[in-house]
Phi, psi and omega in degrees: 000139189279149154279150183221143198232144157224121194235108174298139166232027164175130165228108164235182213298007189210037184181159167211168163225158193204129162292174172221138177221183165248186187295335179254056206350077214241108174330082184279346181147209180198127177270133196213130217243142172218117171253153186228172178277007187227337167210193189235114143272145164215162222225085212259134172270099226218143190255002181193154163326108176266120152304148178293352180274311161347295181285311195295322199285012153290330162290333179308277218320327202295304208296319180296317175255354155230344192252011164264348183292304186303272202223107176305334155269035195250167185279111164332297194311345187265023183235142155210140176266126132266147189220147187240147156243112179259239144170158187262150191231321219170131175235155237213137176209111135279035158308133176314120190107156174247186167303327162301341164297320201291093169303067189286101192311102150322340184251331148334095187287289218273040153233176200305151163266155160216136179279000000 
């Protein structure tokens, strides 16, 4: 059975998205949580194949370490998950500049190539 890490990359007053990884840290997918006042969706993205005890003890983890945290007394029957299988093609900024821009240090070995 895989251990799962969840690391928020956006939190605001009514949603979060949390990477998902495993113990070697190898990227299994992002869960993306909306709370409303009477129930929660979340929206699990999965970058690989899950076994179904996988997949449950993931839902375990999400429900346990984020939508019991948000509120601790809510009714199971009031969470509902969609799961997706997918995969990241491209992530998109309209921060200034593109990646060609990036004045990337030649004497760094661990940094990106770019043409």
């Amino acid at each position: 059975m895989i251990d799962f890490k969840l690391t928020r990359l956006v939190r605001t007053p009514h949603s979060e998205v949390y990477l998902i990884w495993d113990t070697q840290e190898h990227r299994i997918g992002q869960v993306h949580v909306h709370y409303t006042q009477e129930t929660i969706h979340a929206t699990l993205v999965l970058e690989m194949d899950l076994a179904s005890t996988d997949e449950e003890a993931l839902l375990a983890t999400i429900d346990e370490d984020i939508v019991s945290s948000y509120l601790p007394s809510f009714d199971r029957e009031d969470l509902f998950v969609t799961i997706f299988r997918g995969e990241e093609v491209t992530s998109f900024s309209y921060a200034s500049g593109g990646i060609d821009e990036y004045d990337f240090d030649d004497d760094e070995p661990d940094g990106p190539d770019v043409p």
